[in-house]
C-alpha positions as YAML, in Angstrom:
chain: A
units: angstrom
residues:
- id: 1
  name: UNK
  ca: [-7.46, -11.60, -23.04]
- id: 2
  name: UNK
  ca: [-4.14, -12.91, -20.91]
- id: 3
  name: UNK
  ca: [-2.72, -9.68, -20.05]
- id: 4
  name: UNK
  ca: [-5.34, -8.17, -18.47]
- id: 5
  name: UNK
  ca: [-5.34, -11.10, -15.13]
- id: 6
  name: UNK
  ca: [-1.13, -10.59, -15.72]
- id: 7
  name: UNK
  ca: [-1.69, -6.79, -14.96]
- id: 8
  name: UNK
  ca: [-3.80, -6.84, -12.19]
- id: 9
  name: UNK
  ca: [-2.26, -9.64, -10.23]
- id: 10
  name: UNK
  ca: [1.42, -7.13, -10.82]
- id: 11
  name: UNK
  ca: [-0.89, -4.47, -9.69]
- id: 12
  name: UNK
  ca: [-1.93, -6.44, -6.70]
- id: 13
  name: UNK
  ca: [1.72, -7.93, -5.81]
- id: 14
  name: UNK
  ca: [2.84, -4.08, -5.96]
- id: 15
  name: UNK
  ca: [-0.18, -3.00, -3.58]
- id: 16
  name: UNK
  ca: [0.64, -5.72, -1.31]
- id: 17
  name: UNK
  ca: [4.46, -4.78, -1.20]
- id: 18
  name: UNK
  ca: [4.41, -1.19, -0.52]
- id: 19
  name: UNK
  ca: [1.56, -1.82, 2.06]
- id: 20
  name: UNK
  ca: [4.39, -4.29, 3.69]
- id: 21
  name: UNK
  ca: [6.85, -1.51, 3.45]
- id: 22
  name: UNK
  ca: [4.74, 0.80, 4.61]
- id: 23
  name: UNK
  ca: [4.42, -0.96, 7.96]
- id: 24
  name: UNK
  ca: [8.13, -2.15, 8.58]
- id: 25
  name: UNK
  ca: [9.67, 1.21, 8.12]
- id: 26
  name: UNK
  ca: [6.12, 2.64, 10.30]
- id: 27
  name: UNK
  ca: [7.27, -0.06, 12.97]
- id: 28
  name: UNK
  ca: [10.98, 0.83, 12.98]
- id: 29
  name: UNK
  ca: [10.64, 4.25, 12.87]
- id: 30
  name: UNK
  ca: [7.97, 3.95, 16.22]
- id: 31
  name: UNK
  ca: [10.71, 2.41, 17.92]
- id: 32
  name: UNK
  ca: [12.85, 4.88, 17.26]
- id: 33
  name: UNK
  ca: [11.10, 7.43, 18.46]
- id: 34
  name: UNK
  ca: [8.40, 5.98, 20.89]
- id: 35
  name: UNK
  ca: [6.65, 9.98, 21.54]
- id: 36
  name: UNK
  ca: [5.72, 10.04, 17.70]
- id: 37
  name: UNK
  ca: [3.31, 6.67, 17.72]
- id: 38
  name: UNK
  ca: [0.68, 9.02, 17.11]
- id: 39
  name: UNK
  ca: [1.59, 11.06, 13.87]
- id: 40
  name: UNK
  ca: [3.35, 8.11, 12.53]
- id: 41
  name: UNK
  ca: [0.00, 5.77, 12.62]
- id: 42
  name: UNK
  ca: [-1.98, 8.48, 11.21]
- id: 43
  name: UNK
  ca: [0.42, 8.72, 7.81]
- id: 44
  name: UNK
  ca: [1.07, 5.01, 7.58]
- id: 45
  name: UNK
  ca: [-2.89, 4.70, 7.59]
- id: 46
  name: UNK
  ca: [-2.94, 7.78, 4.96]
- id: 47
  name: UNK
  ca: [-0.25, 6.15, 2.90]
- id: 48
  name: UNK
  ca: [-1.41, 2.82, 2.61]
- id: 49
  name: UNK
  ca: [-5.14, 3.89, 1.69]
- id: 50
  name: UNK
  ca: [-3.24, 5.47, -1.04]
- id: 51
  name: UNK
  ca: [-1.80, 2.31, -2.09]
- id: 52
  name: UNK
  ca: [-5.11, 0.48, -1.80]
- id: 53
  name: UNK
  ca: [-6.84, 3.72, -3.91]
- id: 54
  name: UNK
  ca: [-4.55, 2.72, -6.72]
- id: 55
  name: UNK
  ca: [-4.85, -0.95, -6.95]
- id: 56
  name: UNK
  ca: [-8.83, -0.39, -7.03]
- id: 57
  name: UNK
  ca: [-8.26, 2.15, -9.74]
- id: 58
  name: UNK
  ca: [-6.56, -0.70, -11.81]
- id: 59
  name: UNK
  ca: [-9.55, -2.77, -11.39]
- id: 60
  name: UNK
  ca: [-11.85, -0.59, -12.78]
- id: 61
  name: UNK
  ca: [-9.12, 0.35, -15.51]
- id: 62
  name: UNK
  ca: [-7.82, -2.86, -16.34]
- id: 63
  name: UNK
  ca: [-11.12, -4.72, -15.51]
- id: 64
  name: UNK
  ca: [-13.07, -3.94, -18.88]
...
């Protein structure tokens, strides 16, 4: 099968840019507002896990 190594590396490519959007806007919005390192490290961590989660549910999906 083709498709299957076409769908994960899309799945991968959109993994790896909302991980990279996850950290600029994380970044920008810490130097914004210095005081709220904290909370803002602990979602961008949450968020891209999330991100991760659901390119490793494609493996095992698309993976067969």
């Amino acid at each position: 099968m083709v498709a299957a190594p076409l769908h994960l590396a899309l799945a991968a490519l959109g993994a790896a840019i909302a991980i990279g959007l996850i950290g600029f806007k994380a970044t920008e919005a810490t130097g914004r507002n210095p005081g709220a390192a904290g909370p803002i490290l602990t979602l961008s961590i949450i968020l891209a896990a999330l991100c991760e989660g659901i390119f490793i549910l494609t493996l095992f999906v698309a993976g067969k």
